[in-house]
PDB file of N, CA, C and O in Angstrom, chain B, residues numbered from 101:
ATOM      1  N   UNK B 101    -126.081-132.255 -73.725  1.00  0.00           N
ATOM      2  CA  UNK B 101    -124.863-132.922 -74.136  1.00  0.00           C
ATOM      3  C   UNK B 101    -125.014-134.414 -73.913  1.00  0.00           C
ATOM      4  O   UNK B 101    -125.645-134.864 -72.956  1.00  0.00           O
ATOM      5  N   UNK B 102    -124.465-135.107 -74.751  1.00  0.00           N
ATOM      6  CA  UNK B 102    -124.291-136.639 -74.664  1.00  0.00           C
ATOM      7  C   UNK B 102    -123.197-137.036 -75.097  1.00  0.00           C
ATOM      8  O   UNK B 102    -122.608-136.388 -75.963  1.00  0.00           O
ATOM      9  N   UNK B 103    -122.465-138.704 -74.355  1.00  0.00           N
ATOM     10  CA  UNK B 103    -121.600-138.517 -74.655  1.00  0.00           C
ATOM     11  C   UNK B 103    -121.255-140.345 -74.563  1.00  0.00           C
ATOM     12  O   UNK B 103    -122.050-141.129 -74.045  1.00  0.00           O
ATOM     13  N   UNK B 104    -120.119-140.703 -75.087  1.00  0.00           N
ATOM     14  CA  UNK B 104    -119.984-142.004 -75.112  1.00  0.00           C
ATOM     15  C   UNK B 104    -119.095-142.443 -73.753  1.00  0.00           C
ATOM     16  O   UNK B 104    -117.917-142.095 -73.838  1.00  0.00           O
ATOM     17  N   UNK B 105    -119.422-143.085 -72.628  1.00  0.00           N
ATOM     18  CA  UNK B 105    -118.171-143.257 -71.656  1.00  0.00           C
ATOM     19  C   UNK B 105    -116.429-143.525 -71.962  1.00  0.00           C
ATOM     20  O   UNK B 105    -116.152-143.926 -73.092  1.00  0.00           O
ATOM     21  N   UNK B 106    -115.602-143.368 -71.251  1.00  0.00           N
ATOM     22  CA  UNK B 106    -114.498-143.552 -71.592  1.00  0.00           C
ATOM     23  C   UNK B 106    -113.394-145.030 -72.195  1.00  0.00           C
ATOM     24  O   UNK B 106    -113.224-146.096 -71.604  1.00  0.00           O
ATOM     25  N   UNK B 107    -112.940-144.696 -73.212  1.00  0.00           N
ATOM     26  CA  UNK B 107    -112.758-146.136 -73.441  1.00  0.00           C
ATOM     27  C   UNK B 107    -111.077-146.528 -73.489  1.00  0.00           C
ATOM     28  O   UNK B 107    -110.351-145.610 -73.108  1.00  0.00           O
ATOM     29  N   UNK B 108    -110.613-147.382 -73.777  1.00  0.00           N
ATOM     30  CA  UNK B 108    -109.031-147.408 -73.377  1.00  0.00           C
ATOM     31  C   UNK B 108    -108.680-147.793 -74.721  1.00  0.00           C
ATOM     32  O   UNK B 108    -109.295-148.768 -75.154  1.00  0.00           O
ATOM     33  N   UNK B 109    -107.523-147.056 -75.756  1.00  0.00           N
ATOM     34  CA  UNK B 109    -107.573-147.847 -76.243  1.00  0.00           C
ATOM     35  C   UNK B 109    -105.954-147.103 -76.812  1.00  0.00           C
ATOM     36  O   UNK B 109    -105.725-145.900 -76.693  1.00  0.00           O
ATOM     37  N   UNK B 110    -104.893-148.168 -77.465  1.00  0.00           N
ATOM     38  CA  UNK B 110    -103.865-148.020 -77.628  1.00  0.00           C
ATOM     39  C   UNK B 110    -102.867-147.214 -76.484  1.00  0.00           C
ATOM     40  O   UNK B 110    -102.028-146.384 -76.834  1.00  0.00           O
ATOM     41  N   UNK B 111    -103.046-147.504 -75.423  1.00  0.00           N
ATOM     42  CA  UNK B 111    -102.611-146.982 -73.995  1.00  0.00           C
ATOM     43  C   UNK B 111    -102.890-145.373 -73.931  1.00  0.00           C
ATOM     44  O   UNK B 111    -102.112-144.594 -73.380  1.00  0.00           O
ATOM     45  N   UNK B 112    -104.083-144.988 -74.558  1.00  0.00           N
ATOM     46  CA  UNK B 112    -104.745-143.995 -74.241  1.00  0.00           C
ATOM     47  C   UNK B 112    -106.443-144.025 -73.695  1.00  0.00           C
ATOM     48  O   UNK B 112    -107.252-144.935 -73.878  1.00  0.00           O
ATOM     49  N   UNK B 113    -106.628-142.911 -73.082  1.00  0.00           N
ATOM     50  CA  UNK B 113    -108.061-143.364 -72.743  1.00  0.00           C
ATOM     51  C   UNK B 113    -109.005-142.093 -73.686  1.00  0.00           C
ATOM     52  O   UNK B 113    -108.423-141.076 -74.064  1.00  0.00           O
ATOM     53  N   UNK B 114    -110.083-142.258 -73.901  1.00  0.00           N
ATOM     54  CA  UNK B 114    -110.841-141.674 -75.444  1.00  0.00           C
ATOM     55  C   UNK B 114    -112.185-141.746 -74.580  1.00  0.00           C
ATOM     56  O   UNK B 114    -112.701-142.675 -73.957  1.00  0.00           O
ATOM     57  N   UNK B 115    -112.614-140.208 -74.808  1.00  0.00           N
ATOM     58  CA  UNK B 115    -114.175-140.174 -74.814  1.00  0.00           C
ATOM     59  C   UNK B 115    -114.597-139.044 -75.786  1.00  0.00           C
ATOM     60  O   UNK B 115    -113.792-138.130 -75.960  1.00  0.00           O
ATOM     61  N   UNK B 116    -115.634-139.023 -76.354  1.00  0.00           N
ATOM     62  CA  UNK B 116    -116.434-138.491 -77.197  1.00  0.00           C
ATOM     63  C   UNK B 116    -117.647-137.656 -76.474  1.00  0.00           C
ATOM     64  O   UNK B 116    -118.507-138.190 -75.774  1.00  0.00           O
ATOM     65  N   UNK B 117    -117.548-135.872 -76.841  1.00  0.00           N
ATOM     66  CA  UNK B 117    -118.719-135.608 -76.000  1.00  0.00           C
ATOM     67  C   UNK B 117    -119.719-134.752 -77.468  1.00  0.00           C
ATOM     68  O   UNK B 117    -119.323-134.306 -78.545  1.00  0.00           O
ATOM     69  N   UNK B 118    -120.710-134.802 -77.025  1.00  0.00           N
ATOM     70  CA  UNK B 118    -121.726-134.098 -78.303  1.00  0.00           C
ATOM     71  C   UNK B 118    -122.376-133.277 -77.454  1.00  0.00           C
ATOM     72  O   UNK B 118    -122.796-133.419 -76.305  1.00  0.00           O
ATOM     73  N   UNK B 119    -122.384-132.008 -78.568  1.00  0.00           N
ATOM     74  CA  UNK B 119    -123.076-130.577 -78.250  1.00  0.00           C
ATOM     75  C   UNK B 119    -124.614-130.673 -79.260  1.00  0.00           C
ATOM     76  O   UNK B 119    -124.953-131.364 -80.221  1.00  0.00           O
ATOM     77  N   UNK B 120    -125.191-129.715 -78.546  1.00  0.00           N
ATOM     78  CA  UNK B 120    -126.292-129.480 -79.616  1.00  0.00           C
ATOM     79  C   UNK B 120    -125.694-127.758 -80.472  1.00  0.00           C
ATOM     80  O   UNK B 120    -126.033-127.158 -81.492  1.00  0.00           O
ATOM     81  N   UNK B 121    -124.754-127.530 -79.455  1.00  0.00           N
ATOM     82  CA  UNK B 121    -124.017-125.939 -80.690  1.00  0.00           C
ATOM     83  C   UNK B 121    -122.832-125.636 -80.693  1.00  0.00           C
ATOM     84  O   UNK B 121    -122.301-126.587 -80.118  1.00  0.00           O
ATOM     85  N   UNK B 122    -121.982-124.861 -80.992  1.00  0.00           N
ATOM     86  CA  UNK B 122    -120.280-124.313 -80.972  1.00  0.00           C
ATOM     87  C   UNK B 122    -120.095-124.024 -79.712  1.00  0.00           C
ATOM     88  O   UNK B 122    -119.271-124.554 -78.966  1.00  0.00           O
ATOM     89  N   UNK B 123    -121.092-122.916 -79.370  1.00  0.00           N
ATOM     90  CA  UNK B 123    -120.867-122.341 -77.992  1.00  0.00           C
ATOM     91  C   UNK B 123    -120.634-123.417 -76.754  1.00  0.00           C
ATOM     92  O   UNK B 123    -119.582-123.287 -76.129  1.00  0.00           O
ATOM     93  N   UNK B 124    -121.419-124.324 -76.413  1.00  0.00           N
ATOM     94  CA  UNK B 124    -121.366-125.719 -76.073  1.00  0.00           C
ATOM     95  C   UNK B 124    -119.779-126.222 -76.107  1.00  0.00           C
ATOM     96  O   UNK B 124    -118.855-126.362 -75.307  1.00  0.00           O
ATOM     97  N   UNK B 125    -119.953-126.349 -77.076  1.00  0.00           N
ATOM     98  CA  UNK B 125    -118.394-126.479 -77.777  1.00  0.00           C
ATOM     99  C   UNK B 125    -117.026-126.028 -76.892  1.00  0.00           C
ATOM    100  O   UNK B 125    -116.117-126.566 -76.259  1.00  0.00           O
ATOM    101  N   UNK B 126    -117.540-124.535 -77.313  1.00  0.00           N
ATOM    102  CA  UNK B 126    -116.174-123.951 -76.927  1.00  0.00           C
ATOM    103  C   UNK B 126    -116.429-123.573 -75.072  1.00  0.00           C
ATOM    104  O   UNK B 126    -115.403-123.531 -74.393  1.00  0.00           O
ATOM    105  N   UNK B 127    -117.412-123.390 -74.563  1.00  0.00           N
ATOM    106  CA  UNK B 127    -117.091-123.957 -72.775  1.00  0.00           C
ATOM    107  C   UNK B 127    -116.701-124.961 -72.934  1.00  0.00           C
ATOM    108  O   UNK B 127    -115.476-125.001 -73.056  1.00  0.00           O
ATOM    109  N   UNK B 128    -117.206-125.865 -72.995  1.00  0.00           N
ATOM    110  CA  UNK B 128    -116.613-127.376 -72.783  1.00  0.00           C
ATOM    111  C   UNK B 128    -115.526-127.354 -72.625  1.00  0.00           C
ATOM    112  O   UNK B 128    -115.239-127.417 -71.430  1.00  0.00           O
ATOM    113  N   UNK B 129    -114.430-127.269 -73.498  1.00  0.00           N
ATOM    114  CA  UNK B 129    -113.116-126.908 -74.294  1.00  0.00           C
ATOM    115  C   UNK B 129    -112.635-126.079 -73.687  1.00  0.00           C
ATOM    116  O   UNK B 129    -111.408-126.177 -73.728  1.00  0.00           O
ATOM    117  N   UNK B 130    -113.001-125.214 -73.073  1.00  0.00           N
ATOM    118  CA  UNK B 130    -112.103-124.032 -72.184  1.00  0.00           C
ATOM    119  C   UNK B 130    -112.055-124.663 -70.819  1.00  0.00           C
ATOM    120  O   UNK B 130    -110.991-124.478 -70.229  1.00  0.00           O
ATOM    121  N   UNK B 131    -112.964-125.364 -70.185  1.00  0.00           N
ATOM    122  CA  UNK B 131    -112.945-125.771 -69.263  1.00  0.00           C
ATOM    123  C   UNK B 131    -112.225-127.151 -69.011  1.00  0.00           C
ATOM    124  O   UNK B 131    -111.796-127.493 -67.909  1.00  0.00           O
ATOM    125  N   UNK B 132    -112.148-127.869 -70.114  1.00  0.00           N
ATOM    126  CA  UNK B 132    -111.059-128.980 -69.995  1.00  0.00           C
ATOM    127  C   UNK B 132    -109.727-128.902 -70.394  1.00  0.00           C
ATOM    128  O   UNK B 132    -108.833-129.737 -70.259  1.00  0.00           O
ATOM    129  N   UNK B 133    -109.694-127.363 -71.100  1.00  0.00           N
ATOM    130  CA  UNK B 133    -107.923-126.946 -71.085  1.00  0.00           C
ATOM    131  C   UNK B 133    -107.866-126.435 -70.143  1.00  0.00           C
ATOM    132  O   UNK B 133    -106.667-126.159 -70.092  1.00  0.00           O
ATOM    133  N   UNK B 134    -108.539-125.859 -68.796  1.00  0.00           N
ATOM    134  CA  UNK B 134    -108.515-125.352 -67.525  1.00  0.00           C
ATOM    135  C   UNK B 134    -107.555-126.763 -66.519  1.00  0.00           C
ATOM    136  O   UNK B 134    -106.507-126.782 -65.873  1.00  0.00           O
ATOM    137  N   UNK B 135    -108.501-127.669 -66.828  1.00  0.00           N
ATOM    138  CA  UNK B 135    -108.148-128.853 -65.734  1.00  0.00           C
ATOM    139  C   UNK B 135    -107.083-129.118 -66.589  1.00  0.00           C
ATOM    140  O   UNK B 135    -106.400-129.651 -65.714  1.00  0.00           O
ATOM    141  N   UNK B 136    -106.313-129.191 -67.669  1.00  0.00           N
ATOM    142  CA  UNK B 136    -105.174-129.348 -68.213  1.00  0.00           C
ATOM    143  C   UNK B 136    -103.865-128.685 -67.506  1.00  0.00           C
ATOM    144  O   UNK B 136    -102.729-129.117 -67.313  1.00  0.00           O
ATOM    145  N   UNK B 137    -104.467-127.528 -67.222  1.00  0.00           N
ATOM    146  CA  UNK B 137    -103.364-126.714 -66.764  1.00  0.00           C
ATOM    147  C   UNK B 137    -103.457-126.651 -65.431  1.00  0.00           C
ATOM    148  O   UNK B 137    -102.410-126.331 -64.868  1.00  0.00           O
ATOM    149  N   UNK B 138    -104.122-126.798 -64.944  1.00  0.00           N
ATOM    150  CA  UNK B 138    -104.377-126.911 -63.514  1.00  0.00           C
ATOM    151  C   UNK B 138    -103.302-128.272 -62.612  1.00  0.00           C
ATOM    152  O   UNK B 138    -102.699-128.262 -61.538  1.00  0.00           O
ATOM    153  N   UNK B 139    -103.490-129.362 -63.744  1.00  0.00           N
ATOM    154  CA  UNK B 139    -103.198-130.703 -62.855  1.00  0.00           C
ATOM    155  C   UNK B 139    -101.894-130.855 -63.726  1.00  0.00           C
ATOM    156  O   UNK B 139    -101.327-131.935 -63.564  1.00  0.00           O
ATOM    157  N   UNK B 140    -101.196-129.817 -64.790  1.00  0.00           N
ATOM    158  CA  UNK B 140    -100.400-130.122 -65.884  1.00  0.00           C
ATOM    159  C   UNK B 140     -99.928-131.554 -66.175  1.00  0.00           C
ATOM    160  O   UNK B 140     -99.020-132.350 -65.937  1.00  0.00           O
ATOM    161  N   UNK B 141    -101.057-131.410 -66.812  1.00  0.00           N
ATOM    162  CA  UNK B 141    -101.327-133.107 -67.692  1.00  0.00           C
ATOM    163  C   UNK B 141    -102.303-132.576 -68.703  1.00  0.00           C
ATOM    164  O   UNK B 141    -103.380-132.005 -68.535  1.00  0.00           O
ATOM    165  N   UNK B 142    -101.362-133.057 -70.287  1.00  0.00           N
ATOM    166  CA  UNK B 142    -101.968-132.483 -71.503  1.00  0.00           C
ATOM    167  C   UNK B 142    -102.593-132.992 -72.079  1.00  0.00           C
ATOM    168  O   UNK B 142    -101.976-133.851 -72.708  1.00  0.00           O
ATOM    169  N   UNK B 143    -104.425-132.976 -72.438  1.00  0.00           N
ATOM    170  CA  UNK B 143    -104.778-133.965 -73.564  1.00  0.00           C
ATOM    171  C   UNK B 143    -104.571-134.031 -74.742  1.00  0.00           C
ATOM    172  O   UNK B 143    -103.488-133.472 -74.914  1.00  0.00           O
ATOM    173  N   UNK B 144    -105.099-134.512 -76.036  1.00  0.00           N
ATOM    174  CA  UNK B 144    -105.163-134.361 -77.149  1.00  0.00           C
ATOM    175  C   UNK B 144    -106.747-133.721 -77.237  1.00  0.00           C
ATOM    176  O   UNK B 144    -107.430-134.323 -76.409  1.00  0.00           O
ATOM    177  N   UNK B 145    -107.487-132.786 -77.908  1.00  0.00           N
ATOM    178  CA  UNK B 145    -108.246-132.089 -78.084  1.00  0.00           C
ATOM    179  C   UNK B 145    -108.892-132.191 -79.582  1.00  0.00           C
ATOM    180  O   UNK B 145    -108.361-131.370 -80.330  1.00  0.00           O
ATOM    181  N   UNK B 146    -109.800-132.906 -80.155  1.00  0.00           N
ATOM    182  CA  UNK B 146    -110.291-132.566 -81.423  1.00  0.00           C
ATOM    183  C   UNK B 146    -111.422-131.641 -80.957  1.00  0.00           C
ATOM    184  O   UNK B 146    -112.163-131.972 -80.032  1.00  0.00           O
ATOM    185  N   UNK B 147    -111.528-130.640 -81.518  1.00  0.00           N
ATOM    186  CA  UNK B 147    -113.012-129.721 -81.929  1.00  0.00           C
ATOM    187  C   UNK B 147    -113.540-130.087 -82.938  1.00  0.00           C
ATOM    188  O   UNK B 147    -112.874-130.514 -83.881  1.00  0.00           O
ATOM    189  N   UNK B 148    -114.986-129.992 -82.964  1.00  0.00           N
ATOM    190  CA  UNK B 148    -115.654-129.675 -84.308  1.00  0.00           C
ATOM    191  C   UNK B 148    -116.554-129.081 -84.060  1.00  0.00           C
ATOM    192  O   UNK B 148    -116.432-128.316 -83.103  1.00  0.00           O
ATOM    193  N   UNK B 149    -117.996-129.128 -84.832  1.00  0.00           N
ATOM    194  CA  UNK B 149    -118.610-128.234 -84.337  1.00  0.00           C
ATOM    195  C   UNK B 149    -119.686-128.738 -83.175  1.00  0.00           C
ATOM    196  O   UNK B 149    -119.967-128.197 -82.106  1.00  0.00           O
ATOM    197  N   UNK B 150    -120.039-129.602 -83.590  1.00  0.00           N
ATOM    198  CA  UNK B 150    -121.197-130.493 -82.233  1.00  0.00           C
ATOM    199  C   UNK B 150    -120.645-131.221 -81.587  1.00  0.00           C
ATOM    200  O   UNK B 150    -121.291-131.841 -80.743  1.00  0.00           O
ATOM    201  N   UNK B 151    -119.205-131.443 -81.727  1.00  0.00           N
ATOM    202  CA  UNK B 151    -118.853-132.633 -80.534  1.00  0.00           C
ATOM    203  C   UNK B 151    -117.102-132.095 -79.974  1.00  0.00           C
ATOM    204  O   UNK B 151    -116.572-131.015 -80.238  1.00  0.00           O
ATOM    205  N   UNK B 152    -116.703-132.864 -79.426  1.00  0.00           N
ATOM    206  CA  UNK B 152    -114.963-132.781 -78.745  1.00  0.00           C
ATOM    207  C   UNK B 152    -114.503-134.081 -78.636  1.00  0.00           C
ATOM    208  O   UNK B 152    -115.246-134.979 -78.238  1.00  0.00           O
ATOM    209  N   UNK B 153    -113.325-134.275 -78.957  1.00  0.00           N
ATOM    210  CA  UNK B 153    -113.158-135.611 -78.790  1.00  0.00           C
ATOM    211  C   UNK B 153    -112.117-135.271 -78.089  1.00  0.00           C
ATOM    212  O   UNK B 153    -111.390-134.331 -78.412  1.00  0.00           O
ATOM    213  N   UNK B 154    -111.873-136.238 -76.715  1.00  0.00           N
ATOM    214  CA  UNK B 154    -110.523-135.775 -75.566  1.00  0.00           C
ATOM    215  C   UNK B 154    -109.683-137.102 -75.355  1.00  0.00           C
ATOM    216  O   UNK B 154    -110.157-137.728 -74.407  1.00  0.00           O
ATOM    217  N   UNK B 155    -108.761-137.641 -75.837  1.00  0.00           N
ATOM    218  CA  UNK B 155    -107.300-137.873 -75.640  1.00  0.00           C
ATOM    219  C   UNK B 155    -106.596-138.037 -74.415  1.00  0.00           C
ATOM    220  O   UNK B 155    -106.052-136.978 -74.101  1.00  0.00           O
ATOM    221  N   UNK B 156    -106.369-139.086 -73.489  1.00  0.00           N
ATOM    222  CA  UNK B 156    -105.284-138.692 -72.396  1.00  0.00           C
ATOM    223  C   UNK B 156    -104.078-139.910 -72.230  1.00  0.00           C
ATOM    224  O   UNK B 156    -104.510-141.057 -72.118  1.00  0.00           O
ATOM    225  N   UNK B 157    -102.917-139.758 -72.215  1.00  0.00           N
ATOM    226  CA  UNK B 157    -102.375-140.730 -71.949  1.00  0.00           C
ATOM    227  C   UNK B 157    -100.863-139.940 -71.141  1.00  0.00           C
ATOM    228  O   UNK B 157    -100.643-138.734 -71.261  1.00  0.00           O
ATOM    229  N   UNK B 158    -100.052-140.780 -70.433  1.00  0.00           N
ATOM    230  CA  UNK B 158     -99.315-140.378 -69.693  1.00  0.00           C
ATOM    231  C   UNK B 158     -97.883-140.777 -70.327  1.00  0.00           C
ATOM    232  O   UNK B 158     -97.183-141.784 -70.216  1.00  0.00           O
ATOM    233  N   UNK B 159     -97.694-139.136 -71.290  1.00  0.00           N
ATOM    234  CA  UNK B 159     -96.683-139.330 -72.452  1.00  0.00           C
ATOM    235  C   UNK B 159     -94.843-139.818 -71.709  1.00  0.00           C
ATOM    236  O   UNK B 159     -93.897-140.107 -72.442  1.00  0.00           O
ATOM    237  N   UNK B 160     -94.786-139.790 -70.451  1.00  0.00           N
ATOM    238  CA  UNK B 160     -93.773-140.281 -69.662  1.00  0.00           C
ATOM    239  C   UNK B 160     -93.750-141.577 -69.275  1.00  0.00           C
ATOM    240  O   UNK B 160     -92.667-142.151 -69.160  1.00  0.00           O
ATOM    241  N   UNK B 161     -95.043-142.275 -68.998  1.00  0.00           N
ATOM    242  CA  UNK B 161     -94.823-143.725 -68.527  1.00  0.00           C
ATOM    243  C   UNK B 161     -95.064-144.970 -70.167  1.00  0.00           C
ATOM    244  O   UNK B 161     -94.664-146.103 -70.436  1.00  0.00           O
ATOM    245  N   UNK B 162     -96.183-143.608 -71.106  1.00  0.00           N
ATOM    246  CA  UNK B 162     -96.508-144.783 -72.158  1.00  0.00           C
ATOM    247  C   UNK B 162     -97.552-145.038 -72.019  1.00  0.00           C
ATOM    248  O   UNK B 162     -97.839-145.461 -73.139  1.00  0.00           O
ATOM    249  N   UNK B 163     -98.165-145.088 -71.608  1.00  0.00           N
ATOM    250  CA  UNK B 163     -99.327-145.500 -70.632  1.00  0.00           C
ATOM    251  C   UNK B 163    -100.788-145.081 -69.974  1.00  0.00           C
ATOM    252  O   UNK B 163    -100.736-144.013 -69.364  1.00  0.00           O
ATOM    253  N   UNK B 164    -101.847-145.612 -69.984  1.00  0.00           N
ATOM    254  CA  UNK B 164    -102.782-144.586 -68.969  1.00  0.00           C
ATOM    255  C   UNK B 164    -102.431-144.973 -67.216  1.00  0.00           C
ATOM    256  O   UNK B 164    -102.550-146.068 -66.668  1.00  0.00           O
ATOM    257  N   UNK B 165    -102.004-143.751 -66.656  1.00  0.00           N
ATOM    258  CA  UNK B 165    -101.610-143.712 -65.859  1.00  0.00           C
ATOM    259  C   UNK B 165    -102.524-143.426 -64.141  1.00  0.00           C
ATOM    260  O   UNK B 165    -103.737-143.601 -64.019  1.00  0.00           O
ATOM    261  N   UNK B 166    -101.978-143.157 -63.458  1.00  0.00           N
ATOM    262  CA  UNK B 166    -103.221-142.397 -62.403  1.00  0.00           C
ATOM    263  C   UNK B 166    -103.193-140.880 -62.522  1.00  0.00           C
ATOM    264  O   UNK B 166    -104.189-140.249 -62.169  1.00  0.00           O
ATOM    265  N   UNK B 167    -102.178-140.286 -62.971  1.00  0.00           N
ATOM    266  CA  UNK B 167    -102.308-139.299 -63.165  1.00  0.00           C
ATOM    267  C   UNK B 167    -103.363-138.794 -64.679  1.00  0.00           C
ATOM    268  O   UNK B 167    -103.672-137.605 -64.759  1.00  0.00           O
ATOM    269  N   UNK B 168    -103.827-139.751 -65.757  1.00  0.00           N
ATOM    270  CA  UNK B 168    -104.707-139.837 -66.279  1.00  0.00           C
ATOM    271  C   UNK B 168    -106.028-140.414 -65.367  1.00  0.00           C
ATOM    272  O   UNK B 168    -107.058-139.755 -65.510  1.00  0.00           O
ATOM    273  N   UNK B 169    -106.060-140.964 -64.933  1.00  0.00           N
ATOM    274  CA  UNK B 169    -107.720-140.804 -63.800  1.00  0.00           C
ATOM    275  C   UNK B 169    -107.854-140.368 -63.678  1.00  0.00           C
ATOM    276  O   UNK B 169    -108.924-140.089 -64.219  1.00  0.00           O
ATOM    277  N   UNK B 170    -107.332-139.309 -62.847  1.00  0.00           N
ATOM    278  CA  UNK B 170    -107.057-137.746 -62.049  1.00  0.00           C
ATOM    279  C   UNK B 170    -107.705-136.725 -63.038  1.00  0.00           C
ATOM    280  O   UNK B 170    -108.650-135.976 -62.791  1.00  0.00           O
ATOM    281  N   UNK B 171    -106.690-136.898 -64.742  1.00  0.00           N
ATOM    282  CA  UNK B 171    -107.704-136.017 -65.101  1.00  0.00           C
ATOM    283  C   UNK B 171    -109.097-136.488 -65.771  1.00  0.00           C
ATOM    284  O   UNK B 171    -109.834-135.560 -66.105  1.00  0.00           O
ATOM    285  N   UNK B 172    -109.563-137.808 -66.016  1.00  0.00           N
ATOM    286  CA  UNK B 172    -110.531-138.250 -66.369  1.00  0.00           C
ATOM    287  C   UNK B 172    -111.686-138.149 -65.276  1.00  0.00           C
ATOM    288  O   UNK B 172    -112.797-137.911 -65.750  1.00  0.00           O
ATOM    289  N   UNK B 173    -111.606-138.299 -63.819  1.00  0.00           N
ATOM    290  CA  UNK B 173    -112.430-137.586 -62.982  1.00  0.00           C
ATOM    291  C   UNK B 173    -113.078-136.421 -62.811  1.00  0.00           C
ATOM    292  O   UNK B 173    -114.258-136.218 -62.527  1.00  0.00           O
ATOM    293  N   UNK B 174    -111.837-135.375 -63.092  1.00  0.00           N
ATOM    294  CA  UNK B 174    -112.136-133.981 -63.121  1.00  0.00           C
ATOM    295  C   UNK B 174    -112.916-133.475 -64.424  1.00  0.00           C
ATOM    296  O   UNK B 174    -113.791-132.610 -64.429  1.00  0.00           O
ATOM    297  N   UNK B 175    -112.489-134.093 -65.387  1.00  0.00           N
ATOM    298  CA  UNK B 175    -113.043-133.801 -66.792  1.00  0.00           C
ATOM    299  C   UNK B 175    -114.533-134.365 -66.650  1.00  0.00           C
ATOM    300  O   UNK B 175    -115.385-133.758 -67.298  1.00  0.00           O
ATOM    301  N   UNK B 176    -114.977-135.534 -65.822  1.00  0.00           N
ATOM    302  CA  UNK B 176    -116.506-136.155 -65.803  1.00  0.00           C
ATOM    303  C   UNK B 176    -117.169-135.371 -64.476  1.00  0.00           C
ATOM    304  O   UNK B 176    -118.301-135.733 -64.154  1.00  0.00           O
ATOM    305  N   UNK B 177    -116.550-134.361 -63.723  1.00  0.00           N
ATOM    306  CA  UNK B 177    -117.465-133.738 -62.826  1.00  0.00           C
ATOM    307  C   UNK B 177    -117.859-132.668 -63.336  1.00  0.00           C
ATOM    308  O   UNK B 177    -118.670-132.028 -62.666  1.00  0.00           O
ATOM    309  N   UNK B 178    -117.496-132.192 -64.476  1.00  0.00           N
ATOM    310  CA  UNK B 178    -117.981-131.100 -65.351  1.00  0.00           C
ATOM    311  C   UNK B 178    -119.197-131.999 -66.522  1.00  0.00           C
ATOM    312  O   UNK B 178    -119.736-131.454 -67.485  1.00  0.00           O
ATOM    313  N   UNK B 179    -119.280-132.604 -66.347  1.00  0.00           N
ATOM    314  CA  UNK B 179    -119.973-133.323 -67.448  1.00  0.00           C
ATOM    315  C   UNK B 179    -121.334-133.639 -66.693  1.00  0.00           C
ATOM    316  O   UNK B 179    -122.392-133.487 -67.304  1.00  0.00           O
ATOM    317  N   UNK B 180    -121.323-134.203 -64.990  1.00  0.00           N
ATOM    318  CA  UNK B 180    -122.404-134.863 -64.527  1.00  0.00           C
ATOM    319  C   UNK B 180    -123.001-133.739 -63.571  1.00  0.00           C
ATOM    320  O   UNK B 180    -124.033-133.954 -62.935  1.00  0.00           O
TER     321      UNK B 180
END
Protein backbone atom coordinates (compact mmCIF):
# COMPACT_ATOMS: atom_id res chain seq x y z
CA UNK A 1 0.00 0.00 0.00
CA UNK A 2 1.02 3.60 -0.65
CA UNK A 3 -0.32 6.49 0.15
CA UNK A 4 -0.22 10.35 -0.03
CA UNK A 5 0.16 12.00 3.70
CA UNK A 6 -2.67 13.93 5.08
CA UNK A 7 -3.60 17.16 3.75
CA UNK A 8 -6.02 19.98 5.05
CA UNK A 9 -8.07 21.27 2.89
CA UNK A 10 -11.52 23.23 2.96
CA UNK A 11 -11.65 22.58 6.88
CA UNK A 12 -11.36 18.98 6.17
CA UNK A 13 -8.40 16.78 6.40
CA UNK A 14 -7.91 14.25 3.06
CA UNK A 15 -5.65 11.35 2.57
CA UNK A 16 -5.46 9.03 -0.30
CA UNK A 17 -4.47 5.33 0.26
CA UNK A 18 -3.56 2.82 -2.82
CA UNK A 19 -4.04 -0.92 -2.91
CA UNK A 20 -2.43 -3.24 -5.24
CA UNK A 21 -6.27 -5.26 -5.04
CA UNK A 22 -10.15 -4.98 -3.76
CA UNK A 23 -9.45 -7.24 -1.03
CA UNK A 24 -6.81 -4.63 0.22
CA UNK A 25 -9.51 -2.47 -0.34
CA UNK A 26 -12.13 -3.77 1.52
CA UNK A 27 -9.84 -4.53 5.02
CA UNK A 28 -8.69 -1.28 4.84
CA UNK A 29 -12.30 0.02 4.78
CA UNK A 30 -13.64 -2.24 7.39
CA UNK A 31 -11.08 -1.33 9.61
CA UNK A 32 -11.44 2.44 9.30
CA UNK A 33 -15.31 2.15 9.65
CA UNK A 34 -14.22 0.17 12.88
CA UNK A 35 -12.27 3.29 14.32
CA UNK A 36 -15.38 5.29 13.07
CA UNK A 37 -17.50 3.66 15.34
CA UNK A 38 -15.38 3.10 17.96
CA UNK A 39 -14.38 6.94 18.61
CA UNK A 40 -18.04 7.96 16.90
CA UNK A 41 -16.61 10.33 14.59
CA UNK A 42 -17.79 9.81 10.89
CA UNK A 43 -15.61 10.01 7.80
CA UNK A 44 -16.45 10.49 4.31
CA UNK A 45 -15.32 7.15 2.54
CA UNK A 46 -14.69 6.92 -1.35
CA UNK A 47 -13.96 3.20 -2.53
CA UNK A 48 -12.72 2.16 -5.69
CA UNK A 49 -10.98 -0.46 -6.66
CA UNK A 50 -7.08 0.19 -5.89
CA UNK A 51 -7.38 3.01 -3.68
CA UNK A 52 -9.81 4.76 -0.61
CA UNK A 53 -10.01 8.10 -0.28
CA UNK A 54 -10.88 9.17 3.66
CA UNK A 55 -12.57 12.50 4.56
CA UNK A 56 -12.63 13.88 8.22
CA UNK A 57 -13.91 16.97 9.49
CA UNK A 58 -15.71 17.86 12.74
CA UNK A 59 -19.34 18.36 11.26
CA UNK A 60 -20.24 20.29 14.81
CA UNK A 61 -17.41 22.77 15.13
CA UNK A 62 -16.91 23.25 11.04
CA UNK A 63 -13.74 22.48 11.35
CA UNK A 64 -10.73 19.95 11.71
CA UNK A 65 -10.92 19.45 15.10
CA UNK A 66 -8.92 17.26 17.84
CA UNK A 67 -11.34 15.00 17.78
CA UNK A 68 -10.31 14.64 13.97
CA UNK A 69 -6.51 13.92 15.06
CA UNK A 70 -7.77 11.37 17.23
CA UNK A 71 -9.16 9.79 14.34
CA UNK A 72 -6.33 10.59 11.91
CA UNK A 73 -3.83 8.86 14.41
CA UNK A 74 -5.75 5.81 14.75
CA UNK A 75 -6.46 5.54 11.04
CA UNK A 76 -2.22 5.97 10.45
CA UNK A 77 -1.43 3.14 13.09
CA UNK A 78 -3.14 0.78 10.84
CA UNK A 79 -1.30 2.02 7.94
CA UNK A 80 2.45 2.04 9.59
Amino acid sequence: MTSIDWTELNNKLERTFKFDNYNEVVLFTNQVMQIAIDQDHHPEIHVHYNFVKVRITDCEQGTVSEKCQRFVAAVNKIVY
